[in-house]
N, C-alpha and C positions, 0 to 999 in steps of 0.2 A: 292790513295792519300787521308789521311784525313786531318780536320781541329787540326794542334796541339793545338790550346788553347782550346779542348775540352777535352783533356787529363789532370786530376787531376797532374800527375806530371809532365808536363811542368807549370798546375796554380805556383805547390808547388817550380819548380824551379825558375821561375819569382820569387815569394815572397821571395824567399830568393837573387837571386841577388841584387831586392831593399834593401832589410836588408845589404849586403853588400856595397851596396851604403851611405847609413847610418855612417855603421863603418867606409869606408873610410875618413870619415870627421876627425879622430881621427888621421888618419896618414898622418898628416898635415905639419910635420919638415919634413928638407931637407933628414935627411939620411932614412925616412920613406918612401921617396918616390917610392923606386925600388919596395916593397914590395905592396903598394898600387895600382900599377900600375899591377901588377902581379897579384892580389889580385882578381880585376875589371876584368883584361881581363879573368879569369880563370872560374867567378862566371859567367860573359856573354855568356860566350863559353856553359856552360851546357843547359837555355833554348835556345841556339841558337841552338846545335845540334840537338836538340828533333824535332823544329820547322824543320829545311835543312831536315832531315830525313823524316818526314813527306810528304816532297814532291818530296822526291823517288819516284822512280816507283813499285820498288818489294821491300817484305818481306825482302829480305836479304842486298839490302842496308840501308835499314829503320833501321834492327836491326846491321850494320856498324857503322850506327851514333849513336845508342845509346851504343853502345861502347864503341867510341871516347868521346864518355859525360862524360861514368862514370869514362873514362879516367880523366878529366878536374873535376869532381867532387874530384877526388881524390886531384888531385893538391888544389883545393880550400882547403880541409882542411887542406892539409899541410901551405898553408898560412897562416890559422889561426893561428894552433898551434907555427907557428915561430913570429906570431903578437904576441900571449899571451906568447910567453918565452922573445920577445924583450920588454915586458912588453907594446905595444901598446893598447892591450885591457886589461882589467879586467878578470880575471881567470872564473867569474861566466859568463859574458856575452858567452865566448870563448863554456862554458859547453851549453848554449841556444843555439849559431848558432853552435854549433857541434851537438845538438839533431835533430835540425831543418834540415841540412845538413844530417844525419843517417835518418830520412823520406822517404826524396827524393832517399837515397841508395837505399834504402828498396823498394818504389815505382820502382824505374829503374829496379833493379835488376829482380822485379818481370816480368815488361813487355820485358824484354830482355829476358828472359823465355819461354815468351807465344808467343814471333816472333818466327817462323823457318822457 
């Protein structure tokens, strides 16, 4: 069992959920809602899985949960990109939390790696 907020990518996936907490102020109208709501639970879902895994007991369901994250990671940006075609956010911001979002791929990916 480690501590996950010593792990750089659950910091990096924390900082981006806040960031998503942010944009969701934008999808404020009614028919924005489902997407917002989807949006949150999806962005929550990645440092939550880091952290549940964390307090596995073994390598192999530690590296379960980081699975199911990059699962949920995935879903996040799809959210985005269906925010930035419903014209919710701005094209450029959409390019910042997709770069900030490829990060934390990059970071998972790698410890998903270095688990066996």
């Amino acid at each position: 069992m480690q501590d996950y907020r010593k792990l750089v990518v659950w910091q990096k996936a924390h900082q981006l959920t806040l960031r998503m907490y942010a944009v969701s102020v934008r999808l404020s109208e009614p028919r924005a809602w489902p997407l917002r709501d989807q949006l949150l639970r999806a962005s929550i879902s990645v440092p939550s899985n880091i952290a549940e895994g964390c307090g596995r007991g073994t390598d192999r369901d530690f590296r379960r949960f980081l699975l199911i994250t990059l699962g949920s990671l995935n879903e996040v940006e799809y959210d985005l990109l269906l925010a930035k075609d419903l014209e919710f956010i701005p094209g450029a911001e959409h390019i910042a939390l997709s770069a900030q979002l490829e990060e934390v791929r990059r970071m998972l990916s790698g410890l998903i790696a270095s688990v066996r």
